[in-house]
C-alpha positions as CSV (number, residue, x, y, z in Angstrom):
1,X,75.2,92.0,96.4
2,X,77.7,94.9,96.9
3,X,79.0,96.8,93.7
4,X,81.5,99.1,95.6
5,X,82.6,99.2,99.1
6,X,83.2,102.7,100.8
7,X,85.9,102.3,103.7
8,X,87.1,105.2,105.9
9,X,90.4,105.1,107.0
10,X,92.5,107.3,108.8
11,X,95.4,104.4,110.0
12,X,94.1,103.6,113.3
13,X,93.9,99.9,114.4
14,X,90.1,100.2,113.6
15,X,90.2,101.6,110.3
16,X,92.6,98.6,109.6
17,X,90.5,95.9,110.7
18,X,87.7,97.9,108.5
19,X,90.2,97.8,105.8
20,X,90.3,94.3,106.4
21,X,86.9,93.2,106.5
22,X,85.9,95.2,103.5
23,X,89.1,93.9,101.7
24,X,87.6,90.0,102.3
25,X,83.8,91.4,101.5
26,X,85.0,92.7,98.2
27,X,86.7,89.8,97.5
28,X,83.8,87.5,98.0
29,X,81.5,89.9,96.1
30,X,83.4,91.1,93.4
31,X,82.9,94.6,94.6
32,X,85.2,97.4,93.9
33,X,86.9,99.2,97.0
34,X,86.9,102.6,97.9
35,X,89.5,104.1,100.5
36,X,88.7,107.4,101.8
37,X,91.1,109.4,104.4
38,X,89.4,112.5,105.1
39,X,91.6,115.6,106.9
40,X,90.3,118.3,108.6
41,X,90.8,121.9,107.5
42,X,91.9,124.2,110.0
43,X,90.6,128.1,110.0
44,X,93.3,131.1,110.6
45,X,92.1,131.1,113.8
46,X,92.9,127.5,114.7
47,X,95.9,128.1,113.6
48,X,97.0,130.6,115.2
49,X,96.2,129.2,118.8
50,X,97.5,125.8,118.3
51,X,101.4,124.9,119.2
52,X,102.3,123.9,115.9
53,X,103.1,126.7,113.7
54,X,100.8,127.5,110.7
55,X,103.2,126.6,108.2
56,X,107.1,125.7,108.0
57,X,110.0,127.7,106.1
58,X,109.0,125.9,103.1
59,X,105.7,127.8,103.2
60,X,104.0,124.5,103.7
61,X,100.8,125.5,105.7
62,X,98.9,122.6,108.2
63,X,96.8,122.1,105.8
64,X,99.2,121.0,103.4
65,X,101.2,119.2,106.2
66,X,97.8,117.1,107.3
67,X,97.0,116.3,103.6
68,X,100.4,115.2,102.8
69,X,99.9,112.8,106.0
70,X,96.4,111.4,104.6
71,X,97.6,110.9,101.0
72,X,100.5,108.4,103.1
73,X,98.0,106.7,104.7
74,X,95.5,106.6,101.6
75,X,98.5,104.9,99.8
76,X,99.1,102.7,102.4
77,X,95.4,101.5,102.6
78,X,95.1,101.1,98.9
79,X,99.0,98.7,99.0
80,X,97.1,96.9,102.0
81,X,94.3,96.1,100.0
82,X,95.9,94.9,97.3
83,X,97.6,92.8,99.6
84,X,94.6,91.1,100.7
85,X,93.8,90.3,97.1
86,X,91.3,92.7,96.0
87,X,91.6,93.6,92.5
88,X,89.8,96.5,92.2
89,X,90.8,99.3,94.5
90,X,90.7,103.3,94.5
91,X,92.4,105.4,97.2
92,X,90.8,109.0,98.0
93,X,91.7,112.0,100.4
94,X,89.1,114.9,101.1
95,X,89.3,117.9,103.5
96,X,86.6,118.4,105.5
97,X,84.2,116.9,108.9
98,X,84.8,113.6,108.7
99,X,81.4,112.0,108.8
100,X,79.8,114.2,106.5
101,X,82.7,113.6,104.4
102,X,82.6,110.3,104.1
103,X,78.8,110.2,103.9
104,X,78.9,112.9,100.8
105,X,81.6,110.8,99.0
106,X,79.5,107.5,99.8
107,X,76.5,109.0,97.8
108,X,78.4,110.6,95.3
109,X,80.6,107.7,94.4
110,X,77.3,105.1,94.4
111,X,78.4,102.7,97.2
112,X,76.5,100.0,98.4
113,X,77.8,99.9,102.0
114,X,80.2,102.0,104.1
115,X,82.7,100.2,106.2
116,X,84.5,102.2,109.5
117,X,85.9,101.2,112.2
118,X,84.8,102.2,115.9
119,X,86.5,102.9,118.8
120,X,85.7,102.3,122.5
121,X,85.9,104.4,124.9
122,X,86.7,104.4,128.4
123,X,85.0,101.3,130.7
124,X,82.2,101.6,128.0
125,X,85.0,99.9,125.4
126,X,83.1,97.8,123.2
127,X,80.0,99.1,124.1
128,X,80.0,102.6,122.4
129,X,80.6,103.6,119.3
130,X,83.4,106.2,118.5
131,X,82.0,109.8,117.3
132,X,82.8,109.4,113.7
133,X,81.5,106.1,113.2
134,X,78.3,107.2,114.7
135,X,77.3,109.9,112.9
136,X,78.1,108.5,110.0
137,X,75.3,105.7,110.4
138,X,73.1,108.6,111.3
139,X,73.6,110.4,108.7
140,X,73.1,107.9,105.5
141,X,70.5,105.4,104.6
142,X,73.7,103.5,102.7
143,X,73.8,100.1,104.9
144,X,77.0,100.8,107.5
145,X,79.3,98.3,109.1
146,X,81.4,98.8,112.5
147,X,84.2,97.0,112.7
């Protein structure tokens, strides 16, 4: 049925119940897992108005501080997984939008399905699905699930 699962996490209690259900879904189809954490680049410009500085004394620039943060959590999603018993699994981290990230990656990599995670907002929780998670099933004809 499913070759290779595509889940996007970024550590958030949805991405870990995506994590989850993709974990059991690979299990029960053999399928290889794919973690993606996708960060987003930040121009000069951003940088320079936001309240964190643009890089430390180290030289270490945001960039390099939010990739260093979505390796962690790619690590931690690929330990999680093996946890759960999948035997097959491959952690990623790309810069970029998120949603066209993780559609790009989905159709480069050959997956079957894309698992994310949503998140409710407001009195509409449950009812809406969070930005990422909806463009991403607007942009692919790869089969999504919304945890």
């Amino acid at each position: 049925m499913f070759r290779k699962i595509l889940v996007a996490y970024d550590g958030s209690k949805g991405a870990e119940a995506a994590l989850e259900k993709g974990a059991e879904l690979c299990k029960l189809t053999g399928a290889e897992l794919m973690v993606l954490t996708v960060y987003r680049h930040h121009s000069i410009l951003e940088a320079s108005l936001s309240m964190v500085r643009g890089s430390d004394e180290s030289g270490a620039s945001l960039d390099d501080a939010m990739r260093a943060v979505s390796r962690e959590a790619a690590e931690h999603a690929k330990a999680r997984a093996g946890e759960l018993g999948v035997e097959s699994v491959h952690a990623f981290i790309k810069g970029g939008p998120s949603a066209r990230t993780i559609v790009s990656f989905a159709e480069e990599k050959g997956c079957d399905l894309i698992v994310v995670g949503s998140r409710g907002l407001g009195a509409s929780e449950g009812y809406m699905l969070g930005s990422v998670s909806h463009k991403v099933t607007s942009l692919t004809s790869i089969p999504v699930l919304v945890i």
